[in-house]
GUMAR-564026 format. One record per atom (N, C-alpha, C): residue in one letter; x, y, z. Coordinates in steps of 0.05 Angstrom, whole numbers, padded with zeros to 5 digits, always signed. Layout:
<pts>
AXYZ/...
</pts>
This chain:
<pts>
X+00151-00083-00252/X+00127-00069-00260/X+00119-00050-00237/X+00108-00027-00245/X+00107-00003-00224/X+00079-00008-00202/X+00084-00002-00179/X+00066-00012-00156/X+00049+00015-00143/X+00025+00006-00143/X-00001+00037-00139/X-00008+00032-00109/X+00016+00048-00086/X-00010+00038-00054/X-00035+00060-00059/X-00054+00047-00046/X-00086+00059-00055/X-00091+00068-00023/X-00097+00090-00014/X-00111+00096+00010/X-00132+00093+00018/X-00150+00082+00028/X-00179+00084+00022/X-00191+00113+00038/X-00217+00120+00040/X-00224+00141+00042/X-00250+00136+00066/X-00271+00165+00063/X-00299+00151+00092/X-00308+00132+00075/X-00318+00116+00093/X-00343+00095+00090/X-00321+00073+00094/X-00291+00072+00091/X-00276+00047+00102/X-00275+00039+00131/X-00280+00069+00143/X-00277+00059+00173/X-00291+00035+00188/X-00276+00028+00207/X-00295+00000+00219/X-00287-00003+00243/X-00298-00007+00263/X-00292-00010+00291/X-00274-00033+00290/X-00245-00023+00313/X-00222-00040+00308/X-00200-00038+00300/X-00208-00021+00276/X-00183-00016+00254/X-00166+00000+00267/X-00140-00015+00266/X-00113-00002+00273/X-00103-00011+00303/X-00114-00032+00306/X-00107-00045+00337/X-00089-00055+00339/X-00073-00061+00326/X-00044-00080+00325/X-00034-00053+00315/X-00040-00032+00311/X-00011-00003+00313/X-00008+00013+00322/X-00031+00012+00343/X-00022+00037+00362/X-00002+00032+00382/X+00004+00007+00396/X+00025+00007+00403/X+00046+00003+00395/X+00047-00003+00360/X+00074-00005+00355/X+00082+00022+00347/X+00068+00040+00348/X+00080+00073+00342/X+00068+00088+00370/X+00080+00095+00384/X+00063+00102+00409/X+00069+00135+00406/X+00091+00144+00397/X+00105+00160+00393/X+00082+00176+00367/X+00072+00173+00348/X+00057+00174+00329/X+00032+00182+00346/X+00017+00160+00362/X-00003+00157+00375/X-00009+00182+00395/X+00010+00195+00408/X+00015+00205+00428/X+00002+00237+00415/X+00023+00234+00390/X+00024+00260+00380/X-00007+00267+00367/X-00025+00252+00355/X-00048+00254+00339/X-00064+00256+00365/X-00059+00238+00389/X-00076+00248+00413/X-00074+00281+00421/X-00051+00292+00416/X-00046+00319+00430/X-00061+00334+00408/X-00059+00330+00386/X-00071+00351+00368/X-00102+00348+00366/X-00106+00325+00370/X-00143+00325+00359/X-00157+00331+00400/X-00146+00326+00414/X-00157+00322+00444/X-00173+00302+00443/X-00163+00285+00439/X-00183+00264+00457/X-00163+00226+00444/X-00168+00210+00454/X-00143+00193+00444/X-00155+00173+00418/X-00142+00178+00404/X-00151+00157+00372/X-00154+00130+00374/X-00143+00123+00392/X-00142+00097+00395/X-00171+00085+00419/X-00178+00100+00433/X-00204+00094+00453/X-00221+00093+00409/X-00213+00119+00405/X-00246+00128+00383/X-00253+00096+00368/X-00219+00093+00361/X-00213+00072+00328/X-00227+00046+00355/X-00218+00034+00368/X-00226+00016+00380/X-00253+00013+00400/X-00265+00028+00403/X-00277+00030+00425/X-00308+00042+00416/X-00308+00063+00399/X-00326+00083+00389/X-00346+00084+00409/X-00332+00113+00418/X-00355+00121+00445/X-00378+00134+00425/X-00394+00140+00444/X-00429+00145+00429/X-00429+00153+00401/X-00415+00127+00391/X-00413+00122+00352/X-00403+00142+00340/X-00381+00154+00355/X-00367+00180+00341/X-00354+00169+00319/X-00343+00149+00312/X-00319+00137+00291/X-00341+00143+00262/X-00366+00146+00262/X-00380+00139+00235/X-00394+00171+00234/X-00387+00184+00246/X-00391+00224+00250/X-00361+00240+00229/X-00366+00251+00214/X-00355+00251+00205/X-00322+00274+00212/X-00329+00286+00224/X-00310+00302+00240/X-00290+00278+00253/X-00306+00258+00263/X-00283+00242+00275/X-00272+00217+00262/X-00285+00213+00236/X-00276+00202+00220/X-00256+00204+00207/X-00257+00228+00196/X-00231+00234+00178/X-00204+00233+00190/X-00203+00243+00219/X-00180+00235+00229/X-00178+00209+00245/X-00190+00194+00242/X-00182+00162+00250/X-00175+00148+00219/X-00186+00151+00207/X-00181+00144+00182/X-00151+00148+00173/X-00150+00178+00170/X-00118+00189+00167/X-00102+00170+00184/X-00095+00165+00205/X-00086+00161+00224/X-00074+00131+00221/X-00096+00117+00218/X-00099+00087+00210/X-00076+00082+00193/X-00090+00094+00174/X-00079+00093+00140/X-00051+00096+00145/X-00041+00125+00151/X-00021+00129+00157/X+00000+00107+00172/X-00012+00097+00193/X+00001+00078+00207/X+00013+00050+00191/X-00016+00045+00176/X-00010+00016+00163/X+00010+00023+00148/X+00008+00041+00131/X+00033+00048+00109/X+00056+00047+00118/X+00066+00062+00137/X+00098+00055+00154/X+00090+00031+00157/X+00079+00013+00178/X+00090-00016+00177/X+00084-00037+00160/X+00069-00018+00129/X+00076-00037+00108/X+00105-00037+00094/X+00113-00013+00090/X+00142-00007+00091/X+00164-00018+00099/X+00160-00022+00121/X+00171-00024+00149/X+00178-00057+00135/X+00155-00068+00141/X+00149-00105+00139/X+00161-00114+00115/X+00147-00100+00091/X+00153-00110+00066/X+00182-00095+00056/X+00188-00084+00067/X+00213-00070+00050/X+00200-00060+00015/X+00188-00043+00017/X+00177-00038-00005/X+00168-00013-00010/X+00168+00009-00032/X+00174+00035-00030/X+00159+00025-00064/X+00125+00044-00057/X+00110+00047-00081/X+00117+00068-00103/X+00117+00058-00130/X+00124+00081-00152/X+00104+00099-00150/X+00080+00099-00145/X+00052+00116-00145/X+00040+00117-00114/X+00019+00136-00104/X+00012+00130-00095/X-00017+00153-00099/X-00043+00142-00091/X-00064+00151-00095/X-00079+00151-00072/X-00097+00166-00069/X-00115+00169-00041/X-00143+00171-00055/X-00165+00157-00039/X-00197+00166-00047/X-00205+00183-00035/X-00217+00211-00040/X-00224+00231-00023/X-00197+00240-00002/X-00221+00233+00027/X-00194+00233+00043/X-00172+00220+00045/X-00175+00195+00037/X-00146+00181+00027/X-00125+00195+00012/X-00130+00217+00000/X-00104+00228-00019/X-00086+00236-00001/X-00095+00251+00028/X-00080+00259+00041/X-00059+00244+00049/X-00068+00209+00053/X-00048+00191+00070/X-00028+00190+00042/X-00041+00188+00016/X-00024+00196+00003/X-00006+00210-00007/X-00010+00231+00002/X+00010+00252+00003/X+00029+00255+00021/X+00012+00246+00042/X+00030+00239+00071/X+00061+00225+00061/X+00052+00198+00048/X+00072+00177+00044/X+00090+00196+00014/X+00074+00205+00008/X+00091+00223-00016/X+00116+00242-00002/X+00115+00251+00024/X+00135+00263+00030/X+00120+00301+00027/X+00103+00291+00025/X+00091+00334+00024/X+00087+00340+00035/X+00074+00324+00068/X+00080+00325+00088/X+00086+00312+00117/X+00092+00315+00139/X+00091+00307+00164/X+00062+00295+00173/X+00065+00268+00186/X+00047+00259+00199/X+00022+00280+00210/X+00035+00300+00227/X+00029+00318+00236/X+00010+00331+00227/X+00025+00344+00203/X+00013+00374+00187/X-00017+00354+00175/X-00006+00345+00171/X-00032+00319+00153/X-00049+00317+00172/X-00045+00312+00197/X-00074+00305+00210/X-00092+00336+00224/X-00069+00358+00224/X-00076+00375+00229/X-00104+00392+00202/X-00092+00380+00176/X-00109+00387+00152/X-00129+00366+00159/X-00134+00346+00157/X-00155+00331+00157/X-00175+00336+00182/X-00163+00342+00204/X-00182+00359+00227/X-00198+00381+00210/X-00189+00398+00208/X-00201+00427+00191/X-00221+00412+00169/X-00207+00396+00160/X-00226+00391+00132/X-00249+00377+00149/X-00247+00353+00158/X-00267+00338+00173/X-00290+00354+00184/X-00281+00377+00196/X-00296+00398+00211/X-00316+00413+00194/X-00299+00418+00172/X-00316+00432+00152/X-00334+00430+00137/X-00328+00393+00127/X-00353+00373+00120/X-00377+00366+00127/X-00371+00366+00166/X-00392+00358+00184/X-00407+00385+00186/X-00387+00412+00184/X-00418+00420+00180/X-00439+00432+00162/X-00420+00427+00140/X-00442+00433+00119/X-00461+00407+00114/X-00485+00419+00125/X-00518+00407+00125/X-00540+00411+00105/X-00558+00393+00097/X-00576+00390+00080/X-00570+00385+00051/X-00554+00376+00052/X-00542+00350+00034/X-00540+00321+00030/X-00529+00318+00007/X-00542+00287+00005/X-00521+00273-00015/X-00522+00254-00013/X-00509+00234-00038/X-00523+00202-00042/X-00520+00196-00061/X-00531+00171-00070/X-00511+00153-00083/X-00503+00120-00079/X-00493+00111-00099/X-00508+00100-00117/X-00507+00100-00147/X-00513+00093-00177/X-00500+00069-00182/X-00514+00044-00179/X-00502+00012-00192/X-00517+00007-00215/X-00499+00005-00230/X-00500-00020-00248/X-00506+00008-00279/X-00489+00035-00271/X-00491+00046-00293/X-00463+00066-00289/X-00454+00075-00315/X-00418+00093-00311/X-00431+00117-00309/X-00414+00128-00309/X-00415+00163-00299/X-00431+00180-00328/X-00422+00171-00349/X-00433+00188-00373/X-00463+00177-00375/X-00473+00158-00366/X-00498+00146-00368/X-00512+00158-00352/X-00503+00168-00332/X-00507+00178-00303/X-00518+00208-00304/X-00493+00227-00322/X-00501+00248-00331/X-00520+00255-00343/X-00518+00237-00370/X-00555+00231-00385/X-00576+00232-00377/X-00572+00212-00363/X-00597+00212-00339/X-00613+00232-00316/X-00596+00247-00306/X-00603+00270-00300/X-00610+00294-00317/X-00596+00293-00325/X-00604+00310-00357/X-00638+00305-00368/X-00635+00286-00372/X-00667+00279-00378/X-00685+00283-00361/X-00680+00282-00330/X-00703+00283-00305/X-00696+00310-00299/X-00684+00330-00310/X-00677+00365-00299/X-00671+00360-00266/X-00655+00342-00275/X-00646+00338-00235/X-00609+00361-00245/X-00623+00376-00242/X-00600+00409-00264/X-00574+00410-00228/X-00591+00406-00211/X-00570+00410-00190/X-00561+00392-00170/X-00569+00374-00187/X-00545+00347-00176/X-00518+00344-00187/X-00496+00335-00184/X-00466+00329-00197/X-00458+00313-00190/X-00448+00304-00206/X-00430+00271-00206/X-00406+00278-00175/X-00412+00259-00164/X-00387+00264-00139/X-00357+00244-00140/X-00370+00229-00158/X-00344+00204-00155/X-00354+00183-00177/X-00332+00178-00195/X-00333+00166-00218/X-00320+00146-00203/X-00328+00123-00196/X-00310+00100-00177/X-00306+00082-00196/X-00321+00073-00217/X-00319+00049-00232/X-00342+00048-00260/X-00331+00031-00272/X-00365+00031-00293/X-00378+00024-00282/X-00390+00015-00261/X-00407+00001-00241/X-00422+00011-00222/X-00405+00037-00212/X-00411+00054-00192/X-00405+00086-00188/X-00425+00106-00197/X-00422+00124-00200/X-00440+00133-00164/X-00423+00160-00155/X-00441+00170-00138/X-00451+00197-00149/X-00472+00201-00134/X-00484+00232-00142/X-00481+00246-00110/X-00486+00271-00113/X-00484+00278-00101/X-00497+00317-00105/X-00521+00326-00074/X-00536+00346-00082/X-00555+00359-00056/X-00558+00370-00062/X-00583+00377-00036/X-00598+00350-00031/X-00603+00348-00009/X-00618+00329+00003/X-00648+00317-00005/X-00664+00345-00012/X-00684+00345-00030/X-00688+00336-00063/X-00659+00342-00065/X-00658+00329-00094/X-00648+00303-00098/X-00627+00297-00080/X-00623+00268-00083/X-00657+00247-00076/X-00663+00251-00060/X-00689+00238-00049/X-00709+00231-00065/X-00710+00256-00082/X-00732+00255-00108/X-00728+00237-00134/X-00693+00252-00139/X-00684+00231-00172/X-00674+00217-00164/X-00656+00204-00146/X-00634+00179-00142/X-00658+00157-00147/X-00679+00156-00137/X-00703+00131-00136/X-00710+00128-00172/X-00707+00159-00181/X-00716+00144-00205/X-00698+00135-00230/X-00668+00128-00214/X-00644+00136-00237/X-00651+00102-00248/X-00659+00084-00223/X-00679+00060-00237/X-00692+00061-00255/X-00700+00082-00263/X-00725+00069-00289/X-00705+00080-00317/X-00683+00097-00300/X-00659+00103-00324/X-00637+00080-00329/X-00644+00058-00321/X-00620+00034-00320/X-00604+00024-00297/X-00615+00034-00275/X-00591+00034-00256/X-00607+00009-00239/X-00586-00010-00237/X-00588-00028-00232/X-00605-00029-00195/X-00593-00010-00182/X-00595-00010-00154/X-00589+00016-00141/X-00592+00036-00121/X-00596+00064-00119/X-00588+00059-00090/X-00572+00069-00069/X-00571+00071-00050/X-00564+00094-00046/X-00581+00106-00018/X-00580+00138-00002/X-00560+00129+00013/X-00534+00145+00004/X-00510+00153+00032/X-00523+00154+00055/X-00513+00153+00084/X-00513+00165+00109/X-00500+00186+00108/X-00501+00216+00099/X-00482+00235+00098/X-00500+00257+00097/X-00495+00278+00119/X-00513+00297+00124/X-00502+00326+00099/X-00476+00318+00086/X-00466+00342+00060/X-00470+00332+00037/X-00470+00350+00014/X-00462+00337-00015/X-00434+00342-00024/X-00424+00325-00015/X-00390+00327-00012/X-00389+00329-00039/X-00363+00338-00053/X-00350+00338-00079/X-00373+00344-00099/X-00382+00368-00093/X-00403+00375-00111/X-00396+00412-00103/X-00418+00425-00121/X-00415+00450-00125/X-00416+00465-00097/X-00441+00443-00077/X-00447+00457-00053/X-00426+00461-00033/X-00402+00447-00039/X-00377+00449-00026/X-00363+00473-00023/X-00371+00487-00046/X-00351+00515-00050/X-00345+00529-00025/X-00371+00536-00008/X-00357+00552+00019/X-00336+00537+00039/X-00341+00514+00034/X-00318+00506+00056/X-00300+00492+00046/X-00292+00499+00014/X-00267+00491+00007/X-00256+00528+00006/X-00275+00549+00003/X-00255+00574+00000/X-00249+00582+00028/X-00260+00575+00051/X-00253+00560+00083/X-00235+00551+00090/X-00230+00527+00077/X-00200+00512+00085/X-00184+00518+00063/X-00176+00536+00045/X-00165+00555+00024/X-00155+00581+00049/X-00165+00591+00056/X-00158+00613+00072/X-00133+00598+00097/X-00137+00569+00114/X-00133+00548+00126/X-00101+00547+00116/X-00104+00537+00095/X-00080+00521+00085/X-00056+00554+00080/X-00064+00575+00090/X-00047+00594+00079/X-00023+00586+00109/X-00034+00580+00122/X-00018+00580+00147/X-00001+00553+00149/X+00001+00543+00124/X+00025+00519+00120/X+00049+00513+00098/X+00066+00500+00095/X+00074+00499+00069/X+00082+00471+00067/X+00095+00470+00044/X+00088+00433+00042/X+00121+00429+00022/X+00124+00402+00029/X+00151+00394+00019/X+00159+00380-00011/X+00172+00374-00020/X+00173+00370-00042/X+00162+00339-00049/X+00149+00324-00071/X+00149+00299-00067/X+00165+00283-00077/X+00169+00257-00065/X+00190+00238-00072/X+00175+00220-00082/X+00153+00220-00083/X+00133+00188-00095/X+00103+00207-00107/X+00110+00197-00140/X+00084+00217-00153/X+00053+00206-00138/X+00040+00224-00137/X+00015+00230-00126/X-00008+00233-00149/X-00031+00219-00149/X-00045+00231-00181/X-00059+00238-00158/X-00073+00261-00160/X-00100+00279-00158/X-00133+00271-00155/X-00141+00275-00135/X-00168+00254-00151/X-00184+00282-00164/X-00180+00304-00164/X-00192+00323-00178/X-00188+00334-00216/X-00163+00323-00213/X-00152+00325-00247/X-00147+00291-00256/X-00145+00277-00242/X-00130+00251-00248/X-00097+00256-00260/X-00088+00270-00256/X-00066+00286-00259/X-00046+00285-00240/X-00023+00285-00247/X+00003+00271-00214/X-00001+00311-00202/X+00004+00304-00179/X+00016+00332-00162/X+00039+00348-00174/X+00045+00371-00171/X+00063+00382-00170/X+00076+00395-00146/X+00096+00401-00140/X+00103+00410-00116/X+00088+00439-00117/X+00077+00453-00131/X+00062+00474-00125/X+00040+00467-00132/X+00028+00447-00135/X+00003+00453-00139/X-00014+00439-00118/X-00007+00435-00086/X-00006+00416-00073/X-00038+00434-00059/X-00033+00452-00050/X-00052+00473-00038/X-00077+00475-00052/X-00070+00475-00082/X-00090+00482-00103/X-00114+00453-00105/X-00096+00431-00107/X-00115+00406-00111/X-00131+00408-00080/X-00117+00405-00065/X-00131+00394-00037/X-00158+00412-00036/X-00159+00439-00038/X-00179+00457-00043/X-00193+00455-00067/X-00194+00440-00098/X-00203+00442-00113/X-00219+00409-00102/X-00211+00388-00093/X-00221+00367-00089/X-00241+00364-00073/X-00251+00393-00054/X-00273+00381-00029/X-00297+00396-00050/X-00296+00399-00075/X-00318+00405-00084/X-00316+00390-00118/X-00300+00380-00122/X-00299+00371-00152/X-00299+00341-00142/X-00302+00333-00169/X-00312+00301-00171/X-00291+00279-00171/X-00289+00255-00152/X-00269+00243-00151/X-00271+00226-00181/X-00244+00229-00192/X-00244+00216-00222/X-00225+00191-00205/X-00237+00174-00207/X-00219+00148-00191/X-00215+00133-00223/X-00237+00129-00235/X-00239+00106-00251/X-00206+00119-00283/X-00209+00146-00282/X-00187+00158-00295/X-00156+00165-00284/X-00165+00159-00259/X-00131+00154-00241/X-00117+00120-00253/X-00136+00102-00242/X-00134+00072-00234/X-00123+00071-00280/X-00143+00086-00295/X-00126+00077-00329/X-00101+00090-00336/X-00100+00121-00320/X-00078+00123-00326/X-00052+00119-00316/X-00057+00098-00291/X-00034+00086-00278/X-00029+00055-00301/X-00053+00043-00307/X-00049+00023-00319/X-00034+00025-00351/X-00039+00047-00366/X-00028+00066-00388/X-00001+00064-00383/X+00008+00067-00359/X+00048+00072-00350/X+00053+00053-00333/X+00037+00028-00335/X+00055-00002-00333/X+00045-00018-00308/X+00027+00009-00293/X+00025-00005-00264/X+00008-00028-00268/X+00007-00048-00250/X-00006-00075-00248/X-00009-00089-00226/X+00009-00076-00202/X+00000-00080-00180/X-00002-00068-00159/X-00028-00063-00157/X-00049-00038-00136/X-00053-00054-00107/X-00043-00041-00087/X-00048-00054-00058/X-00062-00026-00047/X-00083-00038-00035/X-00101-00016-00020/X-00080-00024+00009/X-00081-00001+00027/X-00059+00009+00043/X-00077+00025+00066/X-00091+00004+00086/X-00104+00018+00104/X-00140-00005+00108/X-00150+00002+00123/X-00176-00010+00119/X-00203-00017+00099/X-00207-00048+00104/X-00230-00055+00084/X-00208-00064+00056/X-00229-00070+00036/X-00228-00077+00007/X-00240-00062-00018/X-00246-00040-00005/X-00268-00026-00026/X-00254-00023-00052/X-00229+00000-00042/X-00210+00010-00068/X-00202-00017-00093/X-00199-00036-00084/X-00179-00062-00090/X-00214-00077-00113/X-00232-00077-00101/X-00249-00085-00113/X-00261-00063-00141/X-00251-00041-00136/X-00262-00015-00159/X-00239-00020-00177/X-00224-00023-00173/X-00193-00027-00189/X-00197-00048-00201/X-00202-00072-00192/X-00217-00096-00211/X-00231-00094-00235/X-00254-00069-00228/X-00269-00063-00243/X-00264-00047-00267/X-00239-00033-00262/X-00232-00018-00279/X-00205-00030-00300/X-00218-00027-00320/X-00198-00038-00346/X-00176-00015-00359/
</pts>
């Protein structure tokens, strides 16, 4: 039966993570130190004045991690996934392991992107429990919350929104009296994967002209189409994804649709592994 490694994405990070692999790849280690300036392994272990949960320096510890575990899950298990999927920034480690690109080139994109996230300001996101994404939409619809957007369909359970800062603040409190079980305000100074993204996805669009990418050997679904990669369409998603909505809960059915059944999240925490539960 066909096997889904899951990357996880921000909000997995945790002080610690990846301490048993930086010395087993030092060679790896060395190189993500020369490109970002400063060493991943002090950030991932150590987190000087709480940079690991900033999001610029998140994304590339994250990458990094992820990356790592995956070779020495490989490595350990002798095991080579039919699929592989990433959340947000996780797609990258997925692509990574897909063969589209070099350790390298990958952390070099996730720098840029990280960069570009942190600074787009006065934004906001909220997670939505205990209601799905179309309930979600409704719901806003009815409160003329007109410029908020769904950011991430994670589960029937858990939809995020995502919007100006002003707007999340106002409706996320009242998506309660719309059914929602429980409302939590992100720590996130953007409205990631929403419309307000556009300038710094046509940003790192201009970015990505200065790369090219390899063919894949292990299909990749999209979290922007729920749709596998194409070898050309590799440029196109990564730039359509820092402003469109992560469809996780339509990745996770249509892997289960073509047989898959066993999903290993591949990198830090339990989050992915617990949304996959949730999804039938």
């Amino acid at each position: 039966m066909p096997t889904v490694f899951m990357f996880p994405g921000q909000g997995s990070q945790a002080l610690g993570m990846g301490a048993e692999l930086f010395e087993r790849y030092p060679g790896l280690v060395a190189e993500a130190d020369s490109i970002l300036g400063y060493s991943i392994k002090e950030l991932c272990l150590e987190n000087p004045d709480g940079k690991l949960h900033s999001t610029d320096y998140t994304q590339p510890a994250l990458y990094t991690v992820n990356a790592l575990t995956f070779l020495a899950t490989v490595e350990d298990e002798d095991i080579k996934p039919d699929f592989v999927i990433g959340h947000s920034l996780g797609e990258y480690d997925a692509l990574f392991a897909s063969g589209a690109f070099d350790f390298a080139t990958g952390l070099k994109l996730v720098q840029k992107r990280g960069a570009l996230m942190s600074a787009a300001k006065g934004g906001g996101m909220a997670a939505i429990l205990g209601m799905d994404g179309n309930a979600v939409i409704t719901a806003l619809a009815e409160l003329g919350a007109d410029g908020i957007d769904v950011a991430n369909f994670n589960s029937p359970n858990q939809t995020v929104i995502s919007g100006r800062k002003d707007d999340i603040e106002t409706f996320a409190p009242q998506m309660k009296e719309k059914g929602a079980r429980r409302v939590v305000i992100l720590r996130v100074s953007g409205a990631f994967h929403s419309r307000y993204m556009k300038p710094a996805a046509d940003e790192f669009e201009a970015f990505l002209d200065g790369f090219s990418f390899g063919r894949l050997e292990i299909p990749c679904i999209a979290n922007c189409s729920a749709e596998p990669y194409t070898d050309e369409s590799i440029a196109l998603n990564l730039v359509s994804q820092i402003y469109s909505s992560v469809r996780w809960i339509d990745t996770i059915k249509g892997l289960r649709a073509q047989g898959a059944d066993t999903f290993t999240e591949v990198g830090p925490g339990t989050v992915l592994s617990g949304l996959a539960r949730q999804i039938k």
